[in-house]
C-alpha positions in Angstrom: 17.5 -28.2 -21.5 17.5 -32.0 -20.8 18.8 -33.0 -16.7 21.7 -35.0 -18.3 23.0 -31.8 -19.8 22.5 -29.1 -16.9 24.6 -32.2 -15.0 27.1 -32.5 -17.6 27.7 -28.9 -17.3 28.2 -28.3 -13.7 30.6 -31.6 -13.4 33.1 -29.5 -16.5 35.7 -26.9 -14.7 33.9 -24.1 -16.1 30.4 -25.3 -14.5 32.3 -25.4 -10.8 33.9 -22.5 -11.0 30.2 -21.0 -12.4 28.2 -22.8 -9.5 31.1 -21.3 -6.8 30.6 -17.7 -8.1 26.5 -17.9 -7.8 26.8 -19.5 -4.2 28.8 -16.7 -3.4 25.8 -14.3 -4.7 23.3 -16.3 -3.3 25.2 -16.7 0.4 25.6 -13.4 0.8 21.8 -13.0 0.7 21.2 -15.9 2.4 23.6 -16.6 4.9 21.9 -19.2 7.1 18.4 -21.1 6.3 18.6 -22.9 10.4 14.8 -24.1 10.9 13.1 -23.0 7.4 12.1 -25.3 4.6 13.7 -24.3 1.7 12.5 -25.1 -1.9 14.6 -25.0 -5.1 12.6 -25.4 -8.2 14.1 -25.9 -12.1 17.7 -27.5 -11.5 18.7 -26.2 -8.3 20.5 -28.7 -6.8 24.3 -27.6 -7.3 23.1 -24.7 -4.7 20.7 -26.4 -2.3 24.0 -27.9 -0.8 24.5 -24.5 0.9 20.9 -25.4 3.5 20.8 -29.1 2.9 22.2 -29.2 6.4 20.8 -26.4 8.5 17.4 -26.3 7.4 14.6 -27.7 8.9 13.8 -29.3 5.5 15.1 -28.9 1.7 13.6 -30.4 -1.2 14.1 -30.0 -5.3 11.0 -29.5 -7.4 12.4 -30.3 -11.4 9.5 -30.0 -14.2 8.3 -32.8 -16.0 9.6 -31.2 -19.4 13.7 -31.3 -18.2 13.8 -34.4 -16.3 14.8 -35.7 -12.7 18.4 -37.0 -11.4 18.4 -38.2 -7.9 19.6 -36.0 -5.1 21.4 -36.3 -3.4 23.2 -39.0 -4.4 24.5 -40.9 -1.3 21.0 -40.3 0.7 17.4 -40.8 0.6 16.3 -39.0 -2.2 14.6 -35.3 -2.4 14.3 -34.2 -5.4 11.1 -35.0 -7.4 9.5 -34.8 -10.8 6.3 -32.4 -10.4 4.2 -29.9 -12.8 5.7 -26.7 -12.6 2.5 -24.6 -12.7 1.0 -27.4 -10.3 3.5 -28.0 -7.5 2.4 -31.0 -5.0 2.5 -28.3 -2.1 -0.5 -26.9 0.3 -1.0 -23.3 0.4 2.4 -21.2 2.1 4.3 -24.3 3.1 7.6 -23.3 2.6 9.8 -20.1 3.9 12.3 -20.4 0.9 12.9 -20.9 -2.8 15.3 -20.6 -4.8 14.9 -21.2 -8.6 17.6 -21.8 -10.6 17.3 -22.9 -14.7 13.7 -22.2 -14.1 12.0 -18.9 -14.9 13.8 -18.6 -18.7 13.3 -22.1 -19.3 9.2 -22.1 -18.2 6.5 -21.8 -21.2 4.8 -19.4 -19.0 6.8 -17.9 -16.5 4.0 -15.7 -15.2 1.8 -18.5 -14.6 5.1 -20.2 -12.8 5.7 -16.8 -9.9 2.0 -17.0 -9.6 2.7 -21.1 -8.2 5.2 -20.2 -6.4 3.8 -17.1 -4.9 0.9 -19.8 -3.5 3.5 -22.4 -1.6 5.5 -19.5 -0.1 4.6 -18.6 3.3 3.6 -14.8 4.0 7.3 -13.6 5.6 9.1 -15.9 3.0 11.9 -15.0 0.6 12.3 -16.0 -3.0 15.9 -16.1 -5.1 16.0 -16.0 -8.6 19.0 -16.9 -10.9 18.3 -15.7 -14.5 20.4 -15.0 -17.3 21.5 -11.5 -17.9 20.3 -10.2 -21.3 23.2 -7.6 -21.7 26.0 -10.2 -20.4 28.1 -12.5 -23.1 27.1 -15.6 -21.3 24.2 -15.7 -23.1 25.5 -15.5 -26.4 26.6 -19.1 -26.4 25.0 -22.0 -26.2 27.8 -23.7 -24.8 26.4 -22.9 -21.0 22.9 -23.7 -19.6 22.6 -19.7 -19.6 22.4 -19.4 -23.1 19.4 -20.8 -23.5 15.7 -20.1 -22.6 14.8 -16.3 -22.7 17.2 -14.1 -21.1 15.9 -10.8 -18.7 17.1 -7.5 -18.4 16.5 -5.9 -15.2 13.6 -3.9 -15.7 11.4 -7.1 -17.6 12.2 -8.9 -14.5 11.3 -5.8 -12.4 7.9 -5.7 -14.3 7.1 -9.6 -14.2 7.4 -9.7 -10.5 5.3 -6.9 -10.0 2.4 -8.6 -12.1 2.6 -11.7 -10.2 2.4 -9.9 -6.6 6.5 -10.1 -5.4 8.1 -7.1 -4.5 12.2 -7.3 -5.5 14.2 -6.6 -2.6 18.0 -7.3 -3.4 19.9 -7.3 -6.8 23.5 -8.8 -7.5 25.1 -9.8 -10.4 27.6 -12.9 -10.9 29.8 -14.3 -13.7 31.7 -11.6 -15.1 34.3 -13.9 -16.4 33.6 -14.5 -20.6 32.3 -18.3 -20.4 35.6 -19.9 -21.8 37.3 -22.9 -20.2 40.6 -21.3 -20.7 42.8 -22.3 -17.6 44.2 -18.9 -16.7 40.9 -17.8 -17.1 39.6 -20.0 -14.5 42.1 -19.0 -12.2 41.5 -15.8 -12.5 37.5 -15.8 -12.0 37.4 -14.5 -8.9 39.2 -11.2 -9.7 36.8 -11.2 -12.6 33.9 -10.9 -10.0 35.3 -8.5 -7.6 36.7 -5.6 -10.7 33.2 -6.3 -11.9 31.3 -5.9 -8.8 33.1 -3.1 -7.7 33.0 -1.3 -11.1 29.3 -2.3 -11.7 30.0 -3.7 -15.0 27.4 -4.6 -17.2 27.6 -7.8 -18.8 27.2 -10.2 -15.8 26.2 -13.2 -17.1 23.4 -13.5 -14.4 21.5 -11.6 -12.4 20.5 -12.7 -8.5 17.3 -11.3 -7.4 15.3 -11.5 -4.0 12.2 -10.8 -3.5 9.0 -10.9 -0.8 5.5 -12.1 -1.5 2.7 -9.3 -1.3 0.6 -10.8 1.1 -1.4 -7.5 0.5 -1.6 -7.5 -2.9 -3.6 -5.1 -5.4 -6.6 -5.6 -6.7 -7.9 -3.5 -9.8 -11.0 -2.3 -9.4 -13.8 -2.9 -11.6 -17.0 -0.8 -12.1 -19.8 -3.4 -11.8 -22.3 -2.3 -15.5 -26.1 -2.2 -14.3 -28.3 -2.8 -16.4 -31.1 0.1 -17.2 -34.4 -1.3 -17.7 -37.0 0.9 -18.2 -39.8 1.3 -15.7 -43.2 0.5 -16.8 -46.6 2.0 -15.7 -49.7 0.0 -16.5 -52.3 1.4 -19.3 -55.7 1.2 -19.2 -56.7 -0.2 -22.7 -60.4 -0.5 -23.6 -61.6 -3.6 -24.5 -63.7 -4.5 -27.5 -67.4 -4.2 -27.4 -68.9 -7.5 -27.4 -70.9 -8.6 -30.3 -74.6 -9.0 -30.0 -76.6 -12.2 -30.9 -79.3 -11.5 -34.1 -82.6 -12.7 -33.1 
């Protein structure tokens, strides 16, 4: 999706109410960032708010392909336009990242965990906010989560483990059918809680965190050799000489 409509969305009442309900998911994992440098990659920037101002450092990486808007507003800028499978970052610079509008947007999202599992340092912690494929939010298109590919949990399982991130911590968020009805707005956060507590299915995302593999697994590979055969040197007469006619 294009920046101008990720920021349409979250300035409409049913975009705060959506971007209350995920901080609440992603505060309860994350309840303080005081001293890291936190990262948020894709369209993070309704949620960075939450570490802007306890962390030693937070930035917003947004790919070339969706566009930048200045963040935030009122300061000196830190969000930035970058290559998502090339991020402008040495080698385990940064303790967190959070990716938000990223993974089911990304052309190659395996190629994008494998980026980010390079900038993250060793003991660092990654969020992901993806849209649920069994919730109804992605059945419209009204809502940034209906687009880009959708994950269930065990594809998400499965594409972390092939890019060397062990999951850690699931929760779920957005219960409430994405309509900007006002009773149902006022009534969203009883729609999280009956959900949560009953495990309902069909969240409209799922919250994941996960650790880099600092140890990761290498496949081994039998290394071919090559038979040649030995050879053993052969006596072979030689040819009489001929002899001159006188």
């Amino acid at each position: 999706m294009d920046v101008i409509d990720l920021r349409n969305f979250y300035s409409q009442h049913l975009g705060i109410v959506a971007r209350r309900l995920i901080n609440r998911g992603i505060r309860s994992r994350w309840p303080s960032a005081k001293g890291q440098r936190v990262l948020g990659i894709g369209y993070p920037t309704p949620y960075l708010g939450l570490f802007r101002e306890d962390s030693e450092r937070c930035i917003a990486f947004m790919p070339a392909a969706q566009g930048v808007l200045k963040w935030p507003t009122a300061r000196p800028t830190l969000a930035s336009l970058v290559d998502e499978y090339a991020l402008p970052l040495p080698d385990a610079a940064v303790d967190r990242i959070l990716l938000v509008h990223a993974l089911e947007m990304s052309d190659d999202p395996a190629g994008l965990l494998r980026e980010v599992w390079r900038v993250m340092a060793p003991s660092g912690r990654m969020i992901m906010v993806i849209p649920n494929r069994r919730g109804v939010w992605t059945r419209t298109d009204a809502t940034p989560f209906g687009h880009g590919r959708p994950y269930s949990r065990s594809q998400i399982t499965e594409l972390l483990r092939q890019t060397w991130f062990t999951p850690t911590g699931w929760s779920e968020a957005l219960f409430m059918p994405p309509v900007s009805g006002g009773w149902l707005l006022r009534s969203a956060l009883a729609w999280e809680r009956v959900g949560a507590a009953l495990s309902l299915p069909f969240a409209g995302v799922l919250i994941i965190e996960a650790t880099k593999q600092v140890y990761r697994v290498i496949p081994a590979r039998r290394q071919r050799i090559r038979l040649i055969p030995r050879l053993e040197p052969v006596l072979v007469p030689s040819a009489p000489a001929s002899g001159r006619n006188g």
